[in-house]
C-alpha angles and dihedrals in degrees: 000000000000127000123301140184129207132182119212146185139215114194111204133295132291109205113229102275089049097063081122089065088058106101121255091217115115115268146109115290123196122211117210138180095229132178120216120252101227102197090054102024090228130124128247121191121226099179143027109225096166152011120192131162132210154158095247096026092190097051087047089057092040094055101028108138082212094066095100092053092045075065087056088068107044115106119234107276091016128116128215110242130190125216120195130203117187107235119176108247086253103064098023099107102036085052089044090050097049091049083048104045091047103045091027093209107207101236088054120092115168121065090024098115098010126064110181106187141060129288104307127193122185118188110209132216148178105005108018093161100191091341105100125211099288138029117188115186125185137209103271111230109218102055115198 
């Protein structure tokens, strides 16, 4: 394995109830406790509660068996959101496990300590929601 750098982006939110409108198509999806804007409509996330991956990222969101705790960490008043970033298969969990080791979203519970692979940078683009424009996440060095 060796470093490697990748540039998403993630192409606006899709309100709990409109997971259908989320593309099938393979990628990384974010899950956020979000409040409603209610000037613009539009929704603002406060907190990332989640980060999968998948090859139909719709169908991923629609049958997670997390989806009940992704409801424990959403404020009062608040909404979850998704947010979807096309990845190549290939890539898709490499690029998943870095934007999990470094936010360490609560509802996540595999690459939070451990990072298996090389150097990784994802640029980050759109909607970033509280990513932030880049995640860089590094080998960890005790590997359990």
């Amino acid at each position: 394995m060796s470093k490697a750098n990748y540039t998403i982006h993630f192409d606006g939110y899709w309100r709990e109830g409109n997971e259908r409108d989320v593309p099938a198509l393979s990628g990384v999806y974010c899950v956020y406790d979000a409040r409603m804007v209610l000037r613009t409509g539009q929704l603002k996330p406060q907190k990332l509660i989640y980060v999968g991956e998948s090859d139909n990222a719709r169908k991923h969101i629609t049958s997670n068996p997390k989806r009940a705790e992704w409801q424990k960490h959403i404020e009062r008043d608040n909404h979850i959101c998704y947010a979807f970033a096309p990845v190549a298969s290939a890539d898709r969990k490499r690029v998943a496990a870095a934007l999990i080791h470094v936010h360490k979203p609560p509802v996540n519970d595999q690459f939070i300590k451990v990072f298996t692979w090389d150097r990784t940078n994802v640029m980050v683009a759109g909607m970033v929601g509280t990513l932030g424009s880049l995640t860089t996440a590094h080998k960890s060095k005790d590997i359990i």
